[in-house]
N, C-alpha and C positions, 0 to 999 in steps of 0.2 A: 090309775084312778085320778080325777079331776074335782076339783072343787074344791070347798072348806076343807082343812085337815090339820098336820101339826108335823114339824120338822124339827128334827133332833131334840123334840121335848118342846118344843117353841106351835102354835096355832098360829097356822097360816090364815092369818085374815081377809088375803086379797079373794076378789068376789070375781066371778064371768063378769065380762062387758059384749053387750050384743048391738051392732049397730046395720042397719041397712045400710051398704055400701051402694056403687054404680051400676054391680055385674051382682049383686044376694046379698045375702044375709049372715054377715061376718060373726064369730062367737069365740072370743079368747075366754081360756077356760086355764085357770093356775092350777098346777098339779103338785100336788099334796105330799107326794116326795121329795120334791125339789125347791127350796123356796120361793125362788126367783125364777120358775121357767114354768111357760107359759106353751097351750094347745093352741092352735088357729084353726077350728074348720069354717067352710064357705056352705050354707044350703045344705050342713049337716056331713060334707066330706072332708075329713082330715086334709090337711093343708102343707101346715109347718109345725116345727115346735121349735119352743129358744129357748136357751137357761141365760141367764142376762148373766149370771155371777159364772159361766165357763161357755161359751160362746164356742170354743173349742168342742163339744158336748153335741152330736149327733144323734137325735134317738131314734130317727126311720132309717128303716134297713137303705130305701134310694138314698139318703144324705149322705148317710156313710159310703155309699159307692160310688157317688159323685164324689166325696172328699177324698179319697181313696185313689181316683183317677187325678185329682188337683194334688195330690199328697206326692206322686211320681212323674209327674209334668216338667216340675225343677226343684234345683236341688232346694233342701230342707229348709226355711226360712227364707229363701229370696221373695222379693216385693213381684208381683205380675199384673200387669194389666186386664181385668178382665171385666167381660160384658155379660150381666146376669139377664136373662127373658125371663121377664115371669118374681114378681117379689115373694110375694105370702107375706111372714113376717120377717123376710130377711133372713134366713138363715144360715144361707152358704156364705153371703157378703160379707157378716160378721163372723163365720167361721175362718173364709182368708185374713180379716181386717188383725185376727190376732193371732193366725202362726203365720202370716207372713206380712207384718207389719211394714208400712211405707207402700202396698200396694195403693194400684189406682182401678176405684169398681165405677162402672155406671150400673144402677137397675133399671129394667124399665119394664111398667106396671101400667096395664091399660086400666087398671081400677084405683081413679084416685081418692076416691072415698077410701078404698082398702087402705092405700098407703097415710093417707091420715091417721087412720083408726092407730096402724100398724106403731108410728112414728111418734103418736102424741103419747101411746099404754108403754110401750117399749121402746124407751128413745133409743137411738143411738150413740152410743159413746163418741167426746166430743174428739176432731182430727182421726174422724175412722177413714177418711180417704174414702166415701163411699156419695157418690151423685143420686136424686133419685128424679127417676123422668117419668110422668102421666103419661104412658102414650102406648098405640100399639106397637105389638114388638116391633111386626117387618114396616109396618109407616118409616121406622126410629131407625131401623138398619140400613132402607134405602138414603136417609137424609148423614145417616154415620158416613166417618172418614173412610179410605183406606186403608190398611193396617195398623188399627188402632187396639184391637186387642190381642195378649197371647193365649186368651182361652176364650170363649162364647159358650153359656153356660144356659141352653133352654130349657127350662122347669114351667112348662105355660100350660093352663089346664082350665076351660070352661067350666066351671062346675067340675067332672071329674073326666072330662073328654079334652084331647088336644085339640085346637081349633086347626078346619079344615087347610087356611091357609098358611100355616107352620109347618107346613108334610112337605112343599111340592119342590121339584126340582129347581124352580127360580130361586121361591123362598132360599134354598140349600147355594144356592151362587152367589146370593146375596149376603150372608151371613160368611162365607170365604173370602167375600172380598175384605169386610172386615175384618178379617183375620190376617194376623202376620203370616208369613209363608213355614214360618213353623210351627203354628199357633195347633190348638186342638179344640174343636168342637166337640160340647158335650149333649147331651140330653137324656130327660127323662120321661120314656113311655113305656105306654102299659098296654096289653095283648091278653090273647089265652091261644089256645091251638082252635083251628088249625093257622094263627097266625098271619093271616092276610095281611092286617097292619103293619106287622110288626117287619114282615119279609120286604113290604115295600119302600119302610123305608130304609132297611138295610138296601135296599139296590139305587135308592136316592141318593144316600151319600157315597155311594161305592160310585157311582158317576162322575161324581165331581173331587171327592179324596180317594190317594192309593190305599191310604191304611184305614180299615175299619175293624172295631173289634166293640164287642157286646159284654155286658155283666150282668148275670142273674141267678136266683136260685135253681139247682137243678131242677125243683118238680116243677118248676115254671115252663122251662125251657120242654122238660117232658111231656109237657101240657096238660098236667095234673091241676094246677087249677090258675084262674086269673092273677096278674102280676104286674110289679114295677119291670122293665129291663132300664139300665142303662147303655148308649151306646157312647163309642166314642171314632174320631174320626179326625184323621191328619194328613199330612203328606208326609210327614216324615214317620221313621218306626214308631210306635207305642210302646214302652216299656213294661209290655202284659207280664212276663217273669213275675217283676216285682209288683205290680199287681195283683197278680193271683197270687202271691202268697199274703199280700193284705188280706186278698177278699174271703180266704179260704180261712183266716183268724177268725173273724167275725163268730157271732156268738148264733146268727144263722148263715152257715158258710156260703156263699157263691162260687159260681164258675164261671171262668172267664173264657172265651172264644174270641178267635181272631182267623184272619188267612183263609185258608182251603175250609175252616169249619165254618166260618162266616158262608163263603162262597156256597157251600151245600146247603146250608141254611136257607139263604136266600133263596135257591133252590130259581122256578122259571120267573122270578116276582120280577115286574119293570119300573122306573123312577115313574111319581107319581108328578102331571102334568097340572098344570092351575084346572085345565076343564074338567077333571078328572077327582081331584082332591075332595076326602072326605075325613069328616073328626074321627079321632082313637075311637074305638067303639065302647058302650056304653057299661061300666062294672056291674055286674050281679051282684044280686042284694049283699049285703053285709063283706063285700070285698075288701073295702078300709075302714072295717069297723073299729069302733074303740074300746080298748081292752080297760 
């Protein structure tokens, strides 16, 4: 629930703030269980959430499976260099900033009205190690160093579609060059069966990394109904083991794929070409609706 309420006995006074941003119509909305943590949807679709008082505190099932793939990356508290596509309100960046203190984040957010809104309601804590850059992703990855990150972390969503030029095979060379040689790229998309998207761009990254491996719910994957997946993609092993038994804790368990089931997955799908490239397709009504 969202809005006015009352916490451990205490009324939560904080009020929505709604602002036209660059790219819609931003609307932080306080939830009434949690003092200090806060909804982000854009044009009505859920976004992010933050608790500012545990930042460690993941409420969407993709966060937690992105933080989940960051949580077996390395070991447990080391500082990593990472590159967030796509802000909201910040939620993985201050998720590393505080179990793996002394990291170095770049975000980059092609809506800089977003990151205003985002930065003035829910600042940042101060020495969080975290850059924020206005720009688009791949503009920002082509002008990035070389091995500059150990993880790249793309969460980028038009309204609720990935943009077309985030899919293609360049885009995916581009973001590796950024990447350390044993770095891991992560992302989060969304599909339904029979999975067009989602197959293509499992064969995108499978082009340019040996290791690709997926995280989703099963009735996802079954294609029971529309969904987040997370992928992830390296050249070195992935430590899915300890993964899947993360993802299989969770309070809605996942399944993790990798190797020979990724490969069938994929099935005949080809890496997607800039001429060629088309956005996530579009969720069916009440897909990320709000509970």
């Amino acid at each position: 629930m969202y809005g006015r309420g009352t916490h451990n006995g205490r009324v939560n006074e904080s009020i929505p703030v709604s602002r036209t941003t660059d790219h819609g119509t931003a609307r932080l909305m306080p939830d009434v269980d949690r003092e200090r943590a806060w909804l982000l949807t854009v044009d009505g679709a859920p976004q992010s959430y933050v608790d500012l008082d545990d930042p460690a505190y993941l409420e969407f099932e993709y966060a937690r499976r992105l933080g989940h793939v960051l949580d077996t990356v390395a070991g447990t508290g080391r500082a990593l260099d990472v590159v967030h596509l796509g802000g909201g309100a910040l939620t993985l960046p201050r998720y590393v900033a505080a179990t793996r203190p002394g990291s170095r984040q770049d975000v980059v957010e092609a809506d800089r009205g977003l990151l205003e809104l985002v930065t003035e309601q829910l600042p940042l804590p101060a020495g969080s190690g975290i850059a924020l850059h206005a720009a688009d992703a791949r503009d920002w990855l082509r002008a990035a160093p070389d091995d500059l990150a150990d993880v790249l972390i793309a969460d980028v969503f038009g309204g609720s579609r990935v943009p077309a030029h985030l899919t293609t095979l360049a885009y995916v060379r581009t973001a590796e060059r950024v990447l350390r040689p044993d770095g891991v790229y992560l992302a989060n998309l969304a599909d339904a069966a029979p999975f067009g998207f989602l197959r293509s761009q499992l064969a995108t990254l499978a082009a340019v990394f040996e290791e690709v491996a997926l995280v989703a719910e099963p009735a996802v994957l079954r294609g029971r109904r529309f969904g987040n997946v997370v992928v992830a993609a390296s050249h070195r092993p992935l430590d899915t083991a300890a993964l899947a038994r993360r993802t299989a804790a969770d309070a809605f368990p996942a399944r993790v794929e990798h190797g020979a089931a990724v490969r069938r997955f994929t099935g005949s799908a080809r890496p997607v070409e800039d001429a060629d490239a088309v956005p996530s397709p579009e969720p069916p009504d009440g897909a990320f609706g709000i509970g």
